[in-house]
C-alpha positions in Angstrom: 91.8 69.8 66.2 94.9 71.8 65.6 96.0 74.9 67.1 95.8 76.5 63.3 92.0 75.5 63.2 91.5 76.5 66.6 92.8 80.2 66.0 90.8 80.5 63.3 87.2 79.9 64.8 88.2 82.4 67.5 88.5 84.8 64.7 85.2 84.0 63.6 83.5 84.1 66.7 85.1 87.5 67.3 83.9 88.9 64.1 87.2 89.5 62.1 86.6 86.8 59.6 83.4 85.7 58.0 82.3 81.7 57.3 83.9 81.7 54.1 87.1 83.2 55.1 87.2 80.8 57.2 86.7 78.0 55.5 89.4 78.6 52.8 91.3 79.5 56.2 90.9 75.8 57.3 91.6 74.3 53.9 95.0 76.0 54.0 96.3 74.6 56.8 94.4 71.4 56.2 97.3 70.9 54.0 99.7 70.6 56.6 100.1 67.3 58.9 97.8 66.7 61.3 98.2 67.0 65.2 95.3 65.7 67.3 91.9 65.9 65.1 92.3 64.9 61.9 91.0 67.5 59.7 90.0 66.9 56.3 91.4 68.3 52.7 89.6 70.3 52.1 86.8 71.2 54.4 83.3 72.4 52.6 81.3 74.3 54.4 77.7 74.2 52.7 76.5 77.7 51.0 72.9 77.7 52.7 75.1 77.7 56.1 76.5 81.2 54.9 74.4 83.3 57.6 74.3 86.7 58.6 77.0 88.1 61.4 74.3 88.2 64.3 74.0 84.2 64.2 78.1 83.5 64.9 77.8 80.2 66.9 76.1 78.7 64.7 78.2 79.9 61.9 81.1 78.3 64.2 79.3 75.2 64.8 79.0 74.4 61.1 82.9 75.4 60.2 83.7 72.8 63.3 81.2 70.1 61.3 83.0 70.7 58.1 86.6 70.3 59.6 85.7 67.0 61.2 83.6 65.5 59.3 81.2 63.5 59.6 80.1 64.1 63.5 76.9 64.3 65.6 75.5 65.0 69.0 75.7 62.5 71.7 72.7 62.7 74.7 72.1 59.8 77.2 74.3 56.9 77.7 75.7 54.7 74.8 77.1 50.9 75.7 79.9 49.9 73.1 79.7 46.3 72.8 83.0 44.7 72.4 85.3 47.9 73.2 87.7 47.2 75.7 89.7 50.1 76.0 89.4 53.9 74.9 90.8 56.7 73.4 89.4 60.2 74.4 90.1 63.6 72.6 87.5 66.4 74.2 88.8 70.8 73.9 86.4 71.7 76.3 83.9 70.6 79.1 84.0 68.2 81.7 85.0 65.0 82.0 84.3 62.3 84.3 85.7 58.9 84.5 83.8 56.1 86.5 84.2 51.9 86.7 81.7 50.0 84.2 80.8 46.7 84.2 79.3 46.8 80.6 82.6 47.4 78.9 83.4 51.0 77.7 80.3 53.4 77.8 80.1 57.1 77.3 76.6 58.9 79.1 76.1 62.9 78.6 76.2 65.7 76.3 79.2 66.7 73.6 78.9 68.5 70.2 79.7 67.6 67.9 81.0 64.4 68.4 82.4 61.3 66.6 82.6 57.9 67.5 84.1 54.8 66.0 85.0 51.4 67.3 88.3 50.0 66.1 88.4 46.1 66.9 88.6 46.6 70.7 89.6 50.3 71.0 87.0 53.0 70.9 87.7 56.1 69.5 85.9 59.5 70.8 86.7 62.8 69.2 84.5 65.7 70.7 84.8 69.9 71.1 82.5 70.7 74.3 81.3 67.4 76.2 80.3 67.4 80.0 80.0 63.3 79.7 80.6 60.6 82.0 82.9 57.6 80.5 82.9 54.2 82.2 85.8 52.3 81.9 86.4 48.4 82.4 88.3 47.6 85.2 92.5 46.6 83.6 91.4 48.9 80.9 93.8 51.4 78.6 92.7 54.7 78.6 94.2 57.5 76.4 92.7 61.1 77.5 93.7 64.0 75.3 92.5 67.6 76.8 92.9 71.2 75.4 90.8 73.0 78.2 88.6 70.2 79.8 89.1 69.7 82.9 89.0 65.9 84.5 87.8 63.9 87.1 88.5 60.1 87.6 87.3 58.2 90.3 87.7 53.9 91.1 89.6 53.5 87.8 92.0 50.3 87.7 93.7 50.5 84.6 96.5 51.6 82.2 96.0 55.4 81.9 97.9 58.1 79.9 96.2 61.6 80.2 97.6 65.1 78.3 96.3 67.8 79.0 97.2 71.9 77.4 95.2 74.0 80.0 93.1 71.4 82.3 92.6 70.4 86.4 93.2 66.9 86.4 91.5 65.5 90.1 92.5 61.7 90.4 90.3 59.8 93.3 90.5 56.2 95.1 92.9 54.9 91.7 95.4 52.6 90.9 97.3 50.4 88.7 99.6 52.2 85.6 98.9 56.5 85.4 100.9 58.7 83.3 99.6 62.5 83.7 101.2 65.7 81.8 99.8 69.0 81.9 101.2 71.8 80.7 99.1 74.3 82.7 96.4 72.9 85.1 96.6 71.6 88.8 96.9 67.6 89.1 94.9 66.4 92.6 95.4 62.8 93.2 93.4 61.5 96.8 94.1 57.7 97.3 96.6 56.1 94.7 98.4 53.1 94.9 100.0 51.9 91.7 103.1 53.2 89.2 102.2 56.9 88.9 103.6 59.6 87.3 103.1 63.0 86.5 104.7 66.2 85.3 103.7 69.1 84.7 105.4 72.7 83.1 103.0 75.3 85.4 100.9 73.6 88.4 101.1 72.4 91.2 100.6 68.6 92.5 99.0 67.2 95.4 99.2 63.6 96.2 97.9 62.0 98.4 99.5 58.2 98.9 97.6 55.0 99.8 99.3 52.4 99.5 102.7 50.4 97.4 104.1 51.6 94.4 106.2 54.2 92.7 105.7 58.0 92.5 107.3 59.9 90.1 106.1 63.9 90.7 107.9 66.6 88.3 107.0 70.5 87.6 108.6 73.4 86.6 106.4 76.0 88.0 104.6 74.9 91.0 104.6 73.0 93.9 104.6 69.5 95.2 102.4 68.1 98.4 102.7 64.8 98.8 101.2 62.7 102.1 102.4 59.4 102.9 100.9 56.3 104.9 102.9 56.0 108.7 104.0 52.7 109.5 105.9 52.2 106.3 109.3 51.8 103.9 109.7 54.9 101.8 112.5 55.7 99.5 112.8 59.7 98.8 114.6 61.4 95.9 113.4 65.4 96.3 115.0 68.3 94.8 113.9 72.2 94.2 115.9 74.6 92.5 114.6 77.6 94.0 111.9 76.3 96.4 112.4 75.1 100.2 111.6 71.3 100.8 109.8 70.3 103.9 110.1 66.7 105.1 108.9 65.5 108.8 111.8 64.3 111.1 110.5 60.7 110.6 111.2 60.6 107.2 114.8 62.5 107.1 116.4 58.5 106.7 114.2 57.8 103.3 116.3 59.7 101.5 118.9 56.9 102.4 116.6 53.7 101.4 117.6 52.0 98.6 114.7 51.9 96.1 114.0 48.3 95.5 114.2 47.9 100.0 110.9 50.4 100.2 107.4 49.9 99.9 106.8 53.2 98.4 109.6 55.0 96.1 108.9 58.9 95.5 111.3 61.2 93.2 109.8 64.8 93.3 111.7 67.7 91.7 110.1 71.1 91.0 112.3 73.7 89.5 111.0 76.8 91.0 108.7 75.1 93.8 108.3 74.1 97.3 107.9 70.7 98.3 106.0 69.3 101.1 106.3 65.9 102.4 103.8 64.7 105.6 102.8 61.5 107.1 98.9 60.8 107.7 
């Protein structure tokens, strides 16, 4: 759903616009090319829905209907036979991503919500959801998030996660991770893999488990990063305007060369401290 569309249901909901302000609102900018939710030209939003002022979210829930579409409410768990992999948008809630061994399934509550299943990609667009998405092991995932917030835990895959305003918490992961975030913390407990993740205002914690690269940027925030003992690691860390901590045992890392270490870590913050410790 676009930022235009967004701003406009938070006019309704506050009272400054009424439904069918708000729909011609919505078919304006419908015009324009789509970011994120598609939105369609124009959106109708049926007369009988044109209720009095006291009923708002509902007012706001059928606006939201018309500007997706054709979309429903998902409760209790949903196996998609012959998805492999999955592409997630959600604005707000909670979402939760476990290991399935019945291919890609989706268990919870969103509203309203579409679904559709292109040959082995399945595609979820939802506004509020507090659901729980298994995922095949080797799976691609693609995670868009305005303000949910995110929880993965056992995932081996291929995962690309944005997020606008969202906590990302990664636990007991690996294989290919690519996490931005605009504003939101990213926790990651138990990673092994390619990783990387940057972020404009929040801070990162990582906590490293086993080989692989690291690749930690932010602009605002800080970096924590712990490290297995016992093992080759490469270290390229810079702050701006932060200090950068690194334990004695680790001062030589910054001289390995890359493709000589076990684990390779680049960390920059802009305006940030950075924190480096051995477990």
């Amino acid at each position: 759903m676009s930022d235009e569309v967004m701003r406009i249901l938070k006019l309704l909901e506050n009272g400054k616009i009424n439904s069918e302000e708000a729909e011609k609102l919505i078919g304006a900018v419908s015009n324009k090319k789509p970011h994120g939710f598609y939105v369609p030209n124009p959106p109708k939003i049926p007369k009988e829905f044109m209720i009095k002022m006291e009923t708002i979210p509902e007012q706001i829930g059928q606006a939201v209907s018309a500007a997706f579409g054709s979309v429903g409410q998902s409760a209790g768990k949903k196996i998609f036979h012959g998805a492999k992999d999955i592409k997630l948008k959600v604005v707000s809630g909670q979402i939760d991503l476990k290991p399935s061994d019945s291919g890609v399934t989706i268990d919870g509550v969103a509203w309203p919500m579409r679904t559709m299943v292109e040959k082995e990609l399945l595609i979820v667009d939802t506004v509020n959801a507090d659901m729980v998405a298994g995922i095949p092991e080797g799976a691609e995932a693609t995670i868009s998030l305005v303000s949910a917030d995110l929880h993965a835990k056992k995932i081996i895959g291929e995962v690309k996660i944005e997020g606008v305003s969202s906590d990302i918490e990664i636990e007991s992961c690996s294989g290919l991770w690519n996490i931005r975030s605009i504003s939101g913390d990213v926790n990651i407990r138990g990673i092994t893999g390619q990783i990387a993740v940057a972020t404009k205002a929040g801070d990162i914690e990582v906590d490293i488990s086993g080989k692989g690269g690291y690749l930690l940027k932010t602009i605002r925030g800080d970096i924590d990063i712990e490290v297995p003992k016992d093992i080759v690691v490469s270290l390229d860390v810079s702050s701006d305007e932060g200090k950068i901590s690194i334990p004695e045992q680790l001062e030589n890392a910054k001289n390995v060369n890359p493709e000589e270490a076990d684990i390779t870590i680049s960390a920059r913050s802009e305006s940030g401290d950075i924190n480096i410790s051995i477990k």
